[in-house]
Every structure is written in structure tokens, then in C-alpha cells.
N, C-alpha and C positions, 0 to 999 in steps of 0.2 A: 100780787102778793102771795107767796106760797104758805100755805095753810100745815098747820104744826098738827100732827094726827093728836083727836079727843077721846079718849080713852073712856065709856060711859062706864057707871055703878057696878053695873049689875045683867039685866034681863038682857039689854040691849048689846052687850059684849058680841055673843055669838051673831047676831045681822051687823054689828060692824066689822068682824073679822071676817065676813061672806061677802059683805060687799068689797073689800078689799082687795081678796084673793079671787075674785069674779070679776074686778075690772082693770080692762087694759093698764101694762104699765106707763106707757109712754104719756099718761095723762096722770099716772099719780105723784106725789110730791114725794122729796128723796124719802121724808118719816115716811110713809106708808111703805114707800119699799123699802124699804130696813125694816120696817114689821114683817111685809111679806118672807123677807130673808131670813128673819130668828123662828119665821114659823115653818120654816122649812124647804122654800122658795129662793134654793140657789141659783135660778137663772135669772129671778129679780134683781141680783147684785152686779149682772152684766150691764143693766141699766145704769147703776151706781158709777160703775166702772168711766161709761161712757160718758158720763155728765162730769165727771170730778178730772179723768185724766188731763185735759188741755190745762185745768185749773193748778193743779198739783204738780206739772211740769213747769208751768212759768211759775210755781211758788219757789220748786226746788233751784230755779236759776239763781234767784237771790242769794242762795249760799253754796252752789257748786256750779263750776264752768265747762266740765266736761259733758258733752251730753251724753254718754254712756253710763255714769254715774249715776244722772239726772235719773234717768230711764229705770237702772236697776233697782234705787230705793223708790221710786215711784210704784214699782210691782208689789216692794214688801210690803209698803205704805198698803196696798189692796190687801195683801194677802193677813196680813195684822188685822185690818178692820174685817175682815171676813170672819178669821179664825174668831174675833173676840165681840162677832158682834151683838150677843146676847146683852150685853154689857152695857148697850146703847140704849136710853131711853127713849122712845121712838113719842112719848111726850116733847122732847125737847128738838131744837133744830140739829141738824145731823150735820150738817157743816162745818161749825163750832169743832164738834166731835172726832173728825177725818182729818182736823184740819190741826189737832190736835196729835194725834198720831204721828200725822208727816212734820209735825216741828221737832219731836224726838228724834224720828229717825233720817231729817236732814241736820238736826243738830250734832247726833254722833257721826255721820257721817262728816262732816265736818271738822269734825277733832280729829277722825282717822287720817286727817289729811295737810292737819296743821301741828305745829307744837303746842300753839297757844293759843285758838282761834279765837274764846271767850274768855273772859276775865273772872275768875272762880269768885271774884267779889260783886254783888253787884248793884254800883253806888248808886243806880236808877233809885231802887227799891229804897234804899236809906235815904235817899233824900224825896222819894215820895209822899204825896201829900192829898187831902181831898180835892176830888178835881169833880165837875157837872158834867155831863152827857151835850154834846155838838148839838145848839138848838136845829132847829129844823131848816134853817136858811142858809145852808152853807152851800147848797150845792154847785154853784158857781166858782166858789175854791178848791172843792171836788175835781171838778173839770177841768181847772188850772193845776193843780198840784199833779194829774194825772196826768198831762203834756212835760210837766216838768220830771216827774218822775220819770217816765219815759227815757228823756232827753239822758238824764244826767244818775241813775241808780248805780251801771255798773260802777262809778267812783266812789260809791258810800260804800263804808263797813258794813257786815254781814246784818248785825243788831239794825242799824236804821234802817239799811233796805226793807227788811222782814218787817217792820211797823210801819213804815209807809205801804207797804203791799197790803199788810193785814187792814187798813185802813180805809186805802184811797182806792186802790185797784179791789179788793172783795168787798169792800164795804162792811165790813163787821162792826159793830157797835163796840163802845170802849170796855164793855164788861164782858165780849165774847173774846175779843183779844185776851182779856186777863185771863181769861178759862184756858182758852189757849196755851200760851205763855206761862202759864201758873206765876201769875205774880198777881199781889194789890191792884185795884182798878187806878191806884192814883202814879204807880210806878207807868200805867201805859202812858196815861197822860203828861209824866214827864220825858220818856223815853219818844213821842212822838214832836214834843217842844224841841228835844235836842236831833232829833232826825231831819225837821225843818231846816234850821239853823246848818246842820253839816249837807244839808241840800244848797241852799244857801250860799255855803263856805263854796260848794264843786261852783258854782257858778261862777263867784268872785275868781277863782283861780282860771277860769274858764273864757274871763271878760264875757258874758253874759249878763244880758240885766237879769237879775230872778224876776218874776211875775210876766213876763213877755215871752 
């Protein structure tokens, strides 16, 4: 479990930023290298780099096919979170935050290449509602939704792939998605009911049993 950097009161600031910037990266969590980074530590963000890019190119697939494209906003995706990453609170997970970035800048990316890619209205959100957090026993749907996924994404719209990715494939909790995404936590939770469903739908068209 990766450990979220503890930011002490007072005395103990200065030996936590020492010990920080005194031990190896390849053993600290992405927050402590984004501390290292805002404190001055631009070769800590190479580490960044190296952990996020595999992640942040198969995120960019969900909404672009070209992989030149992929590639290029995948760079400014880096070079955004570099330039702004004072900004980051390195209290909080850095994932969420990056992952945050690249929904922007594959989401225009996107529009530059459609007429109409997204729906300026958006009925997830109006018709969301309170929803509970995934008990702790799912993982075995996990496992299954992630074979299916697989199988059958590239035939979803741009909206369901991107929630079933933010979900099944990173595993982000239903209130990091909404950070994400900037919508209500109960908009994800409907938008991941109907991403099911047109998962679902690719199958039936597919003659595929879904859950097999």
C-alpha cells in the first residue's frame, strides 16, 4: 500500500524534508517525489515520468487511436504537471492529480478532432444520485470486468471506456474518479452503471455471453 507523504506541525518539518531528499528515489512514493520536485528536485520528476508514462498512454487510448497523438499529449500531460506542480498537494495521492491533467488534455484533444465528440449537456450528472462506495468484495468482478474490458472497449464510446478504465483497469475509488472528472460522486456512479450496460450491449451485438 503506498503511503501518502505526513506532513508534521512544526520541529520535525526540517528531518522530514532531509530525510526525503537523502533517500533513494526508486523507493519513495509518487507524494514524496512531487515534494522532492516542488523543492527543487527536477530529476525526481524523471521517476514520475517513468512510472505514469505506460499508465497514461493506455489511458490516452480510450479517447485517441492514433498513437502519435497518444504520444504527443502524453508529453504535455508531463510537461503541465511539471510546470504546475507546486499546485499539488503532496498530502494527498498524486495519481488522482496527473490523472487529472491528462483527462483535460485528452479530452480537448479530442474535440480537436471531432465535431461533436461530447454532449455539452450532461444527463449523467442530472440524473445522478447518492450512491455507497464498492464494498470491499468485489474483487472478483474486478477480474472479470477487466477480461471484458479488454475484450470489448475499443466498441464503447469515448465517456464509458474512460470510467471503466478509471475504475477497473487503475482502480481509483468512486470519489477519485469524481475529482478526476469534476463531476458529483453519484454522477460516476451512474455513468459507470450505464458503461456496464453498453459493455453488455458490445457483447450482445458480438454473440458473446457477457460474464464468460
Amino acid at each position: 500500500m503506498q503511503h501518502i507523504l505526513q506532513l508534521p506541525l512544526a520541529a520535525d518539518a526540517a528531518n522530514v524534508h532531509d530525510q526525503i531528499m537523502m533517500t533513494g528515489v526508486e523507493v519513495l512514493s509518487d507524494e514524496q517525489l512531487a515534494y522532492r520536485v516542488q523543492a527543487g528536485d527536477a530529476e525526481a520528476f524523471g521517476t514520475l515520468v517513468e512510472r505514469y508514462e505506460a499508465k497514461l498512454l493506455r489511458y490516452g487510448r480510450k479517447f485517441l487511436s492514433r498513437k502519435e497523438d497518444i504520444e504527443d499529449i502524453v508529453q504535455d500531460v508531463f510537461v503541465s504537471a511539471f510546470t504546475n506542480i507546486k499546485s499539488f498537494d503532496a498530502t494527498r495521492r498524486f495519481s488522482p492529480w496527473i490523472f487529472r491533467i491528462a483527462h483535460n488534455a485528452f479530452v480537448n484533444g479530442l474535440r480537436g478532432r471531432s465535431r461533436n465528440p461530447l454532449t455539452m449537456i450532461d444527463f449523467d450528472t442530472l440524473l445522478s444520485h447518492h450512491v455507497e462506495e464498492v464494498p470491499a468484495d468485489f474483487e472478483r468482478e474486478q477480474l472479470e470486468m477487466r477480461e471484458l474490458i479488454d475484450r470489448g472497449l475499443e466498441a464503447l464510446p469515448a465517456k464509458s471506456r474512460e470510467i471503466l478504465v478509471l475504475f477497473y483497469l487503475e482502480e481509483f475509488s468512486y470519489q477519485e474518479i469524481a475529482d478526476i472528472l469534476r463531476v458529483p460522486m453519484g454522477t460516476v456512479g451512474v455513468r459507470l452503471k450505464r458503461a456496464r450496460e453498453a459493455l453488455q450491449a458490445v457483447y450482445k451485438d458480438m454473440q458473446i455471453e457477457y460474464g464468460t
